[in-house]
C-alpha positions as CSV (number, residue, x, y, z in Angstrom):
1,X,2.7,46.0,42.5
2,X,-0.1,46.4,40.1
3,X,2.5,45.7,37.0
4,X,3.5,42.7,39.0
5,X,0.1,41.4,39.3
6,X,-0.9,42.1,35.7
7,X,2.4,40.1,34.4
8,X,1.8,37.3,36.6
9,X,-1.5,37.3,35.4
10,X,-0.7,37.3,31.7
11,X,1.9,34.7,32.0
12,X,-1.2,32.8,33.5
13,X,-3.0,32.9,31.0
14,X,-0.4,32.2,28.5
15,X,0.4,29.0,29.6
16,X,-3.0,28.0,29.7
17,X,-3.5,29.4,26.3
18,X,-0.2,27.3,25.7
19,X,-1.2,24.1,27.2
20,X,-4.8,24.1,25.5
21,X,-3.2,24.9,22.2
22,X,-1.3,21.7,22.9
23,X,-4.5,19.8,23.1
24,X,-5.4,20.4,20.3
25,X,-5.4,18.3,17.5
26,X,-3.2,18.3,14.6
27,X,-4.9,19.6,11.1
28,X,-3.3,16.4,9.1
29,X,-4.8,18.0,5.9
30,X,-2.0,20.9,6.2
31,X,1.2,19.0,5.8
32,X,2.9,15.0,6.7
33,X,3.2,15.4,10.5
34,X,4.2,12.5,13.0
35,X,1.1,13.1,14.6
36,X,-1.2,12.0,11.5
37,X,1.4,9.1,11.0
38,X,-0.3,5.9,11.9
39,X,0.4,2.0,11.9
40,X,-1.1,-1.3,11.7
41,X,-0.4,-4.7,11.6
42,X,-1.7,-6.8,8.1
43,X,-3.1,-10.5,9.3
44,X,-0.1,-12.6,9.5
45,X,2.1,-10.0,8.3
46,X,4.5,-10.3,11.6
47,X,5.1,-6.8,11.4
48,X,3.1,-3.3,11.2
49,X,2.8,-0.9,7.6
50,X,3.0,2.6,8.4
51,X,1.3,5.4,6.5
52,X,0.2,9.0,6.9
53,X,-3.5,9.9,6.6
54,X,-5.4,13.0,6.0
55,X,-8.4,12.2,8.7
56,X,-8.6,10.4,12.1
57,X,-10.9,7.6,12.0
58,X,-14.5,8.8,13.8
59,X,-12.5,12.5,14.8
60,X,-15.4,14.2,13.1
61,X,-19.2,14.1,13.5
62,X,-19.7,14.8,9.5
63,X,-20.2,12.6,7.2
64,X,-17.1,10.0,6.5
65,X,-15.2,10.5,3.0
66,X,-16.3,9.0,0.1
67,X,-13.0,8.8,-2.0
68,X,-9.6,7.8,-0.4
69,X,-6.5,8.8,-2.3
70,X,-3.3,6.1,-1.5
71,X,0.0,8.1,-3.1
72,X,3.1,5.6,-3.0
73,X,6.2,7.1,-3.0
74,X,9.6,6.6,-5.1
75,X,12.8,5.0,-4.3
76,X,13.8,7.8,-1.8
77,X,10.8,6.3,0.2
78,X,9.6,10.1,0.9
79,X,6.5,9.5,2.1
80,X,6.1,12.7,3.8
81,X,7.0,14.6,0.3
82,X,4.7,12.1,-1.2
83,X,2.0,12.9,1.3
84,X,2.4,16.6,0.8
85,X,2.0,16.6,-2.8
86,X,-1.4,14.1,-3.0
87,X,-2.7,16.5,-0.5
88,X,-2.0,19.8,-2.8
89,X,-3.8,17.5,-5.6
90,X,-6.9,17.1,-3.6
91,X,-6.7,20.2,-2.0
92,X,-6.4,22.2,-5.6
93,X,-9.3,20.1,-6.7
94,X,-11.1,21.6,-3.6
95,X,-11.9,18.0,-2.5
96,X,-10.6,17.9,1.0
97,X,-13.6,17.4,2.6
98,X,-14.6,14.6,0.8
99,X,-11.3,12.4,-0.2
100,X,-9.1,10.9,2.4
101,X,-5.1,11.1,1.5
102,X,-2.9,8.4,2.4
103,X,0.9,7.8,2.0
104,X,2.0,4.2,2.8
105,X,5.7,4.1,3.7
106,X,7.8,0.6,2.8
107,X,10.5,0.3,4.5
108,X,14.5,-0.2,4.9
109,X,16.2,-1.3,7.4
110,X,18.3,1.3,8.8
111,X,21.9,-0.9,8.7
112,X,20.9,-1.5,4.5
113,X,19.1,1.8,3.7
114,X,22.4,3.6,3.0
115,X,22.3,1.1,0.0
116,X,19.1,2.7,-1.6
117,X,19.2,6.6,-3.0
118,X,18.3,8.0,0.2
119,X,17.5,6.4,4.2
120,X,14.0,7.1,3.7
121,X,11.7,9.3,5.7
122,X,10.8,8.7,8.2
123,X,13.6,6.1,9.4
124,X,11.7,2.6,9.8
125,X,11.1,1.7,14.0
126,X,11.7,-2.0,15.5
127,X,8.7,-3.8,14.7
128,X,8.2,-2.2,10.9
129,X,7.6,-4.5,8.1
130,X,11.1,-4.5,5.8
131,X,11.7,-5.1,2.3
132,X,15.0,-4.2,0.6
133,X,15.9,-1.2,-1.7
134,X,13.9,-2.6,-4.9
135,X,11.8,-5.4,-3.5
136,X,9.1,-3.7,-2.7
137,X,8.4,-2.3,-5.8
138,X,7.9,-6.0,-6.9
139,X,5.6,-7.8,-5.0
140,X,9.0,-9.2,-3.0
141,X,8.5,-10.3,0.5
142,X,9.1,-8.3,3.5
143,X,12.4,-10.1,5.6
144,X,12.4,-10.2,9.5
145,X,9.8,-13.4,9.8
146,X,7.2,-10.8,8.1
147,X,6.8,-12.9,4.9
148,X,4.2,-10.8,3.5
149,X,4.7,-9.4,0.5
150,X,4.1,-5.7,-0.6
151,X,1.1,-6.7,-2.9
152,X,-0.5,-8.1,0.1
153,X,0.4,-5.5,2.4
154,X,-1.4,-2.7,0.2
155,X,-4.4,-5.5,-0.4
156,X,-4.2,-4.9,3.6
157,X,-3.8,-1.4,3.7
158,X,-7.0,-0.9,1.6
159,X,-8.9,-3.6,3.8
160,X,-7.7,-1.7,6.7
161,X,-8.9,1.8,5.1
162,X,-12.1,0.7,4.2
163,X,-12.7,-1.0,8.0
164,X,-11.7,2.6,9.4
165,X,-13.6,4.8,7.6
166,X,-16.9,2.8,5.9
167,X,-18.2,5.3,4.0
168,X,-15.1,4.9,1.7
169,X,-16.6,4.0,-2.0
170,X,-13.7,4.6,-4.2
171,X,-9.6,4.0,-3.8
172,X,-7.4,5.3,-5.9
173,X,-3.9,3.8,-5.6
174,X,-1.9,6.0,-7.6
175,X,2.3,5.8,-7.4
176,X,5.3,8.1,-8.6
177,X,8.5,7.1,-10.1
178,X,9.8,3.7,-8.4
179,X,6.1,3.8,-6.7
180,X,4.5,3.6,-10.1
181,X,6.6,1.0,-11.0
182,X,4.8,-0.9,-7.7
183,X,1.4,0.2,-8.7
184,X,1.6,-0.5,-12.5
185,X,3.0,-4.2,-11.7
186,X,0.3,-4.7,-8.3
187,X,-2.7,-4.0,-10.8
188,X,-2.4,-8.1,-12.3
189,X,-2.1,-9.4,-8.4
190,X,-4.3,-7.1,-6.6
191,X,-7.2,-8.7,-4.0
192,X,-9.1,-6.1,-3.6
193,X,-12.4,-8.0,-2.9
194,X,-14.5,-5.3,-5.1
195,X,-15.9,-4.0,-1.3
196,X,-15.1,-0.2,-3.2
197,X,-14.4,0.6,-7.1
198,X,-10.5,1.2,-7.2
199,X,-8.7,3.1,-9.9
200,X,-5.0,3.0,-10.2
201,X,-2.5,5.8,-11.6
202,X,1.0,5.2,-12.7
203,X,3.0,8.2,-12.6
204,X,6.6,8.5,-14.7
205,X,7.9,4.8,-13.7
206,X,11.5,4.2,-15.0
207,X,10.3,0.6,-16.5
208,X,7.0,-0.8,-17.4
209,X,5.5,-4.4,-17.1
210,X,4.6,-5.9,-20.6
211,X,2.6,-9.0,-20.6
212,X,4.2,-10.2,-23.7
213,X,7.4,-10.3,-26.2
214,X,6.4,-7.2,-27.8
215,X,8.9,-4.4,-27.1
216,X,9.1,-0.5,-28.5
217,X,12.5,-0.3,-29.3
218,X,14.5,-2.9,-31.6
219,X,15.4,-5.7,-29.5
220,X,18.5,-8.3,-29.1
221,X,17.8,-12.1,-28.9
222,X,17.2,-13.6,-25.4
223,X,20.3,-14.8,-25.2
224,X,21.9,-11.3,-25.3
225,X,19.5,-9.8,-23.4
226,X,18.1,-12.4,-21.2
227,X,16.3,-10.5,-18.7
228,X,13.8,-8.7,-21.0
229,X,11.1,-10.8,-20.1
230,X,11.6,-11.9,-17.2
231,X,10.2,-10.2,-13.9
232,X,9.7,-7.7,-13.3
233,X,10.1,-6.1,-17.3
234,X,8.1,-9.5,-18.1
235,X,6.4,-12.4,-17.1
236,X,8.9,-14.8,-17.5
237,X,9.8,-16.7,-14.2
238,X,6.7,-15.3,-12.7
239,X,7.4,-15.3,-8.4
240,X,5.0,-17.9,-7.4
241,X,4.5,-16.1,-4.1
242,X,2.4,-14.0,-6.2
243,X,-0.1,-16.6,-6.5
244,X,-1.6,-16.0,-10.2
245,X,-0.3,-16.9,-13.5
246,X,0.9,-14.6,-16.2
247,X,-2.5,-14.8,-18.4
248,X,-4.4,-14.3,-14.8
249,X,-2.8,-11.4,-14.4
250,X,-2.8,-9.9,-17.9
251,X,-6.4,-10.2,-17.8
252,X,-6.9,-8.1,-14.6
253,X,-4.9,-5.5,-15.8
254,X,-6.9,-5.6,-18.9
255,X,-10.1,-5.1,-16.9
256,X,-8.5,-2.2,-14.8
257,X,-9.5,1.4,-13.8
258,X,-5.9,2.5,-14.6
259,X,-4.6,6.3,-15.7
260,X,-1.1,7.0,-17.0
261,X,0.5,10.0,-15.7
262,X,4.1,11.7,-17.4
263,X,6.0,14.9,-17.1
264,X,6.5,16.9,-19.9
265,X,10.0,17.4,-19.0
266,X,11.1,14.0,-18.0
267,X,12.3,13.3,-21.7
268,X,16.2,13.6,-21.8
269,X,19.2,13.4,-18.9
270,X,19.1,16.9,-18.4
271,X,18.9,18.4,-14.5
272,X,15.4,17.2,-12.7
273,X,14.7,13.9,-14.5
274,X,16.7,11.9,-12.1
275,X,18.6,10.5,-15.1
276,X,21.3,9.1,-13.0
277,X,18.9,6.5,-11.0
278,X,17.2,5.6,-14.2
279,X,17.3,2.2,-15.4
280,X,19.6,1.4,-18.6
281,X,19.7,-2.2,-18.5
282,X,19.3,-3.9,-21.8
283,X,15.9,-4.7,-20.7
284,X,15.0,-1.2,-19.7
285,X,16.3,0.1,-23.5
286,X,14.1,-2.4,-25.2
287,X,11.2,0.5,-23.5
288,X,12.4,3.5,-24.7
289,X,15.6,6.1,-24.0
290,X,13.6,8.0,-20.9
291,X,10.9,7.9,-18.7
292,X,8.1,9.6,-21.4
293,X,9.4,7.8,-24.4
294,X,8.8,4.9,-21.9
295,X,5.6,6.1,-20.9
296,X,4.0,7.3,-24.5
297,X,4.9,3.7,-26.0
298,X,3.1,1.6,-23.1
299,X,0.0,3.2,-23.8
300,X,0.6,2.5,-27.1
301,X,1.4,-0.8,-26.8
302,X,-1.9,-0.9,-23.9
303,X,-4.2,0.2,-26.6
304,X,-3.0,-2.2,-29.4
305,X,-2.3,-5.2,-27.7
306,X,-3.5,-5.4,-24.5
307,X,-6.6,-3.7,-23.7
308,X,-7.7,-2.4,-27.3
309,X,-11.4,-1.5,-25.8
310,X,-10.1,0.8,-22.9
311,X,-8.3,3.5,-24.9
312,X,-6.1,4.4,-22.2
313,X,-4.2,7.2,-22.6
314,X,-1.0,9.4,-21.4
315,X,-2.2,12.4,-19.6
316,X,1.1,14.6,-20.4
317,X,2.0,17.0,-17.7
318,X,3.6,20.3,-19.2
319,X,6.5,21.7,-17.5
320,X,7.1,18.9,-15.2
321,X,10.4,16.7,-15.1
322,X,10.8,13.6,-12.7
323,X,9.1,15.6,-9.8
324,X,6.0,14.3,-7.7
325,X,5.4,17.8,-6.1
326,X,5.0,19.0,-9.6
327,X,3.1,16.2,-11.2
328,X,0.8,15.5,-9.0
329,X,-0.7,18.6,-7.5
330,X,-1.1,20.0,-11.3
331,X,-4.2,20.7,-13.0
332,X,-3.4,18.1,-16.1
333,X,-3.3,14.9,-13.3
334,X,-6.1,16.3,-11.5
335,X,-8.9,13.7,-13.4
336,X,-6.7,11.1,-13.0
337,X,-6.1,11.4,-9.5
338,X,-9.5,12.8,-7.6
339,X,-11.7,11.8,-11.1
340,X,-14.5,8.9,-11.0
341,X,-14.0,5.7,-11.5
342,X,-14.7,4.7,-15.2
């Protein structure tokens, strides 16, 4: 009887060990969880961005964080992967307490995601803003009556970030791979409002935006290769949903807080540089054979032509190829990534 009443006990107390253990909250700095996966609705927008996030808005009594780090993923729309590997960055830089991590998600439709490299994670929910496969990553607008484009929706999502956690002072919006591509061709369009200093890092994109004719590799004439300056590899036929000219926008990216980000590695077809999704289009060539090469002539081409006084630079990262969990938690990006604005 005794053993009876001591099991009964224990079992008691287990499932009240059980049930409080369920009460409490998720530690979001750890790992993406659905729990630390939140939404909102941009004004107008007609739909709601989702993204993960490191903190809970007013969930601690400390002090708020001063930096907020925004990671946009690739075209596999991984934001959980994504999420992971800003965290490692932050966490490696022993910054945690002080940085919020965010991993804004753009989404597919489920019946036209099997047309992009993967369906995305997580799967978009009735009611998400959607864009298609590669309009997001250029300021295209989101379908479904949502008409907002992805420019605006991360002008939003740093409005909305700033609103939730006021003791924000810096953003840095830095993107990986097809995310870069996003972040390096938002810079000219942002509306930031200058409420916080924002930096931007662009991390191994397959293709660059140049502001002019000026091109790395020899070039054909426009008529062979007609779509080498248009948008999004040029400002020809600038979308005028984007409301700001070419020469607007070549002077904001001029004036930018921006870092350059490439893996060592990411340099030849071979196994991990994602060769087989990498742009070869005429237009693409006229950049450079891979994603460094790419990479190493933009800046050179940044601190010639466009913003001579900035000096920007290729932080190289050794013994990475086309990888955001290598690149970004590494020691090399670490400046870039959690550094001061500039």
């Amino acid at each position: 009887m005794h053993n009876i009443r001591w099991l009964c006990l224990a079992a008691a107390c287990l499932s009240l060990w059980s049930a409080h253990a369920a009460a409490d909250p998720v530690d979001c700095t750890a790992s993406a969880s659905l729990d630390c996966y939140r939404s909102f609705q941009p004004a107008g927008a007609g739909g709601t961005l989702n993204y993960y996030a490191s903190l809970a808005p007013g969930a601690a009594a400390t002090a708020g964080p001063m930096k907020a780090l925004i990671a946009v993923h690739g075209h596999p729309r991984d934001a959980n992967k994504t999420f992971d590997a800003a965290l490692r960055a932050v966490r490696n830089a022993d910054a945690l307490g002080g940085t919020l991590v965010v991993a804004p998600v753009f989404q597919v439709a489920a019946d036209k995601a099997g047309k992009c490299s993967t369906p995305g994670v997580p799967a978009a929910q009735p009611g998400d803003l959607l864009w298609t496969c590669g309009s997001w990553l250029e300021g295209g607008r989101a379908g479904e009556g949502g008409r907002i484009t992805s420019f605006a929706a991360m002008d939003a999502l740093v409005t909305e970030l700033t609103q939730r956690w006021p003791s924000l002072r810096t953003v840095t919006i830095a993107g990986f791979s097809a995310g870069a591509q996003m972040v390096q061709h938002y810079i000219g369009f942002a509306q930031n409002g200058g409420a916080v200093a924002v930096r931007y890092v662009v991390a191994d994109p397959g293709t660059w935006l140049y502001f002019d004719p000026f091109r790395p590799q020899p070039t054909p004439d426009a008529t062979a290769c007609p779509a080498m300056n248009r948008w999004k590899y040029g400002t020809d036929d600038l979308p005028a949903h984007l409301g700001r000219s070419a020469a607007q926008a070549r002077r904001q990216y001029a004036e930018a807080d921006i870092s350059y980000l490439e893996g060592e590695l990411d340099s030849n077809d071979a196994r991990g540089t994602a060769y087989r999704v990498l742009d070869k289009s005429c237009a693409a060539a006229a950049q450079g054979p891979f994603r460094l090469q790419r990479g190493l002539a933009y800046a050179q081409y940044d601190r010639t032509l466009l913003a001579p006084a900035k000096r920007r630079e290729v932080v190289v990262v050794p013994g990475c190829a086309h990888d955001v969990a290598c690149v970004f938690p590494s020691e090399a990006a670490r400046a870039a990534l959690i550094g001061p604005p500039r």
